[in-house]
DORO-23938 format. One record per residue (C-alpha): y, z, x. Coordinates in steps of 0.05 Angstrom, whole numbers, plus 5000, padded with zeros to 4 digits. Each point is the difference from the previous one (the first is absolute). Example, Ala and Ser with C-alpha at 12.3 -4.5 7.8 and 13.67 -1.06 7.14 Angstrom:
      Y      Z      X
   4910   5156   5246
   5069   4987   5027
! end
This chain:
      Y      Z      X
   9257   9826   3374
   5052   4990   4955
   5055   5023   5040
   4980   4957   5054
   5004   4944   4946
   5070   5019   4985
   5025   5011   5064
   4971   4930   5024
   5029   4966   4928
   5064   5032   5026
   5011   4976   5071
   4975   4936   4984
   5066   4999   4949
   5033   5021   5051
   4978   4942   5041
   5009   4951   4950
   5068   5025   4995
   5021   4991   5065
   4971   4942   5008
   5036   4962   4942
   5068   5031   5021
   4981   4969   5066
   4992   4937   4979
   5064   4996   4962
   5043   5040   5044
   5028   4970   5073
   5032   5064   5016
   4960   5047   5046
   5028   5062   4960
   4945   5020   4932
   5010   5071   4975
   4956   5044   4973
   5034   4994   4932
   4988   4923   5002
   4926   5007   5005
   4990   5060   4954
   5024   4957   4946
   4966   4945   5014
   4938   5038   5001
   5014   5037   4937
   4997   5060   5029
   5062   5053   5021
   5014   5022   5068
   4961   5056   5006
   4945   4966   4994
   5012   4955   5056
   5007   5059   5044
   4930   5028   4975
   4980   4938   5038
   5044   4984   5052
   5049   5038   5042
   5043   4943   5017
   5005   4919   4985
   4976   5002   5079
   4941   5028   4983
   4985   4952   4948
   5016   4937   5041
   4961   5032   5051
   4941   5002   4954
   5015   4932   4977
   5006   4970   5064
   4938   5035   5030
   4962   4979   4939
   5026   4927   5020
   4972   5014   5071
   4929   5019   4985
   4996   4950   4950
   5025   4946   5050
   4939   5035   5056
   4938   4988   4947
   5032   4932   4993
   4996   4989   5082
   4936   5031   4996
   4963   4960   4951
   5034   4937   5036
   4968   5024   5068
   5066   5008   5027
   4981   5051   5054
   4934   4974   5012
   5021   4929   5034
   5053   4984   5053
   5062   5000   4972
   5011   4962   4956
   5070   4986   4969
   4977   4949   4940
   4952   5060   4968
   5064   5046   5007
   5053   4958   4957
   4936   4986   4959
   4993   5075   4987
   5074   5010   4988
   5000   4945   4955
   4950   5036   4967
   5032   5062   4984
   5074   4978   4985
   4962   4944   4946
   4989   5056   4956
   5078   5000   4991
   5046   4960   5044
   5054   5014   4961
   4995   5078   5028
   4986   4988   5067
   5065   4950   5001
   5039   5051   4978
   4967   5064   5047
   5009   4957   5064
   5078   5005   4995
   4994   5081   4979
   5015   5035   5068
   4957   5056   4968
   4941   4959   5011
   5010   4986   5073
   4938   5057   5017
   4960   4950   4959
   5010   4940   5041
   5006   5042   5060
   4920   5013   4994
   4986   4936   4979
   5021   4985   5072
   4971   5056   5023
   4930   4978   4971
   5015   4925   5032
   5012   5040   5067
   4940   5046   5002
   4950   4943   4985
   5028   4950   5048
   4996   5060   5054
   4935   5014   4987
   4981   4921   4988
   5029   4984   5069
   4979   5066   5041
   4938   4975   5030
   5017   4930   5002
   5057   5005   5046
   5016   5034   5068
   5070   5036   4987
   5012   5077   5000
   5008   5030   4933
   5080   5008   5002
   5005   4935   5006
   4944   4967   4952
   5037   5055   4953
   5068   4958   5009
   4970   4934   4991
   4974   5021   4940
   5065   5036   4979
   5033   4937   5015
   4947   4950   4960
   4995   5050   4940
   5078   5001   4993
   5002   4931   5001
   4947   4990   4954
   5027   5053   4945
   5063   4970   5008
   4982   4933   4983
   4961   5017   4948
   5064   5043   4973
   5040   4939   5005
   4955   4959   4956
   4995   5061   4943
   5068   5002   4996
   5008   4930   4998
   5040   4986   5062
   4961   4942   5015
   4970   4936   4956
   4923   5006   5020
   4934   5016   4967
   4960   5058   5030
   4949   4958   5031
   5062   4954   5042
   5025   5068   5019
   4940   5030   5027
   4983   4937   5037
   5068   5001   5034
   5000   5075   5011
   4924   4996   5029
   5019   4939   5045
   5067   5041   5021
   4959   5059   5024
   4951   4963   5040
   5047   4945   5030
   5070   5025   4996
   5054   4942   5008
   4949   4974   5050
   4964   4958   4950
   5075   4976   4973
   5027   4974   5066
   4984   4938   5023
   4950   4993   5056
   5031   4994   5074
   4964   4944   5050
   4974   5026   5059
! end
């Protein structure tokens, strides 16, 4: 029991490490040495743990990813028709624990896994939201969706990296409105 204690005290050092270099670094190179002394701890040690910095962003960012699933959950993400508001509402949720890192992880290129299954997650649940409702084959419900989920991680990408000047709830209006109307609802309307 104690090991486990130790071990645990260790990685989460190790986490904490990384995580503050993150935040103060904008290059998407950190070395082993870097976080070992951070963490007070020498370089063996990180490799007791870990057998590369992949694997530890990997754990980090699939630690991000469940915690960012019990967050859908408990908003009844996958339980209504999709719904765009509860999913910016969820990812607001998670990146308020600390902005500041998820700022900084969105422009990492080592992180791109990460917001490749948050799409992924958008994807599957408005596949299976839409699947009964609507008389398409499955290839092509699955591009629609490819198509909407891009769009929607993307926009939301844009806002987290502050590309454009809008709060989270203007952004998942226009992004909900975009996905149901297209330009459609921007053009003017024709007489007949």
């Amino acid at each position: 029991m104690i090991e486990d204690r130790r071990i645990a005290k260790t990685k989460t050092a190790i986490r904490e490490a990384f995580i503050s270099i993150i935040k103060k670094k904008n290059a998407p190179k950190i070395t082993v040495t870097e976080i070992a002394k951070q963490a007070n701890i020498d370089r063996k040690t990180f490799y007791l743990h870990y057998d590369s910095i992949e694997d530890l962003i990997n754990e980090f960012y699939q630690e991000i990813t469940s915690k960012l699933l019990l967050i859908l959950e408990k908003n009844d993400f996958f339980d209504r028709s999709f719904d765009i508001t509860s999913l910016f509402e969820s990812l607001n949720l998670l990146i308020g624990e600390d902005i500041e890192l998820y700022r900084h992880i969105v422009k990492m290129p080592s992180f791109s896994p990460f917001w490749e299954e948050i799409k992924n997650i958008v994807k599957s649940v408005a596949v299976e939201a839409m699947a009964t409702e609507i008389n398409m084959s499955h290839n092509e419900l699955e591009l629609y969706a490819e198509f909407y989920s891009a769009g929607v991680t993307s926009a939301y990408l844009s806002w987290l990296k502050n590309e454009v000047n809008l709060t989270e709830k203007e952004v998942a209006n226009i992004v909900g409105t975009a996905a149901f109307y297209g330009f459609q609802k921007l053009l003017p309307k024709k007489d007949m």
